[in-house]
C-alpha positions in Angstrom: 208.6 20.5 247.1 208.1 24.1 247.2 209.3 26.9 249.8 205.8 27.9 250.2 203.0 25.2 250.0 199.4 25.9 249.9 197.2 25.3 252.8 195.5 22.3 250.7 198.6 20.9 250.1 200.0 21.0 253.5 196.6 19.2 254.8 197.5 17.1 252.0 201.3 16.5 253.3 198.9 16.1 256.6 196.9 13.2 255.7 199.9 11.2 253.8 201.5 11.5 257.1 198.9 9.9 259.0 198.3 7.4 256.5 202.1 6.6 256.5 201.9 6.1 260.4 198.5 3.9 260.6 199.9 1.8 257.4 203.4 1.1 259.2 201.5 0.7 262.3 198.9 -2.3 260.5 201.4 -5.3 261.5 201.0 -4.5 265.5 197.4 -3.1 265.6 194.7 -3.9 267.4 192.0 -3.2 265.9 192.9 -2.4 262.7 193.0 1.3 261.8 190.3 2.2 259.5 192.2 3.7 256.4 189.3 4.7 254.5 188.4 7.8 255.8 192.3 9.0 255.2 191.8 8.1 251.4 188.4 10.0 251.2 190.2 12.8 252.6 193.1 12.8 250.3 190.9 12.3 247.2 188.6 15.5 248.6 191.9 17.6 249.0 193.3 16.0 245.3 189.8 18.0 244.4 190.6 21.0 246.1 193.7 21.6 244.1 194.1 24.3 241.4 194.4 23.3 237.5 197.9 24.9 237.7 199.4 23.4 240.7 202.1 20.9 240.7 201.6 18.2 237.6 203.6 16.1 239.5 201.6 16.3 242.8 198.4 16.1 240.4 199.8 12.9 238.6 200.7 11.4 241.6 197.1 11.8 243.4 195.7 11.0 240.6 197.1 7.4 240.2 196.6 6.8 244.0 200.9 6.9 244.5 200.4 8.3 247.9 204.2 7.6 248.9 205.4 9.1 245.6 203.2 12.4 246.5 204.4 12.4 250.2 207.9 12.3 249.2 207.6 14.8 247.1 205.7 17.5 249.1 208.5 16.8 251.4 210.8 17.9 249.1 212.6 14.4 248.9 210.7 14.0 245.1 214.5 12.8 243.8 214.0 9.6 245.7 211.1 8.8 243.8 211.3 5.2 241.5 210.1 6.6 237.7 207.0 4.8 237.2 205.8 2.9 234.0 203.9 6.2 233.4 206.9 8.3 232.2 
């Protein structure tokens, strides 16, 4: 995304991480990892975010497209599918 990302939006980049990992890690897991407290998380950070930040990012946490939003804070946004939004 950007050289220099904000400390919400590399707890952000954080949590889509982990979410990433326990999602990908569902099939073989025993118990199942408990994925709500990740999305309460995000949506809290998705708060914490400035009016002016990234309409992107913003648009992305907004509709829930976590992958879209990781892959973009990574800096990897051009392998984003366009939605239906756009």
């Amino acid at each position: 995304m950007i050289e220099l990302m904000t400390e919400t939006e590399q707890a952000i980049l954080q949590a889509l991480n982990e979410l990433d990992s326990a999602v990908k890690a569902m099939p073989t897991a025993r118990p199942k990892p408990n994925l709500l407290p990740i999305f309460g998380r995000l949506e809290a950070l998705a708060r914490q975010l400035p009016t002016g930040a990234n309409p992107d990012l913003l648009h992305y946490l907004n509709r829930k497209s976590y992958e879209k939003a990781r892959l973009l804070l990574q800096g990897r946004d051009a392998e984003n599918a366009r939605g239906a939004c756009r």
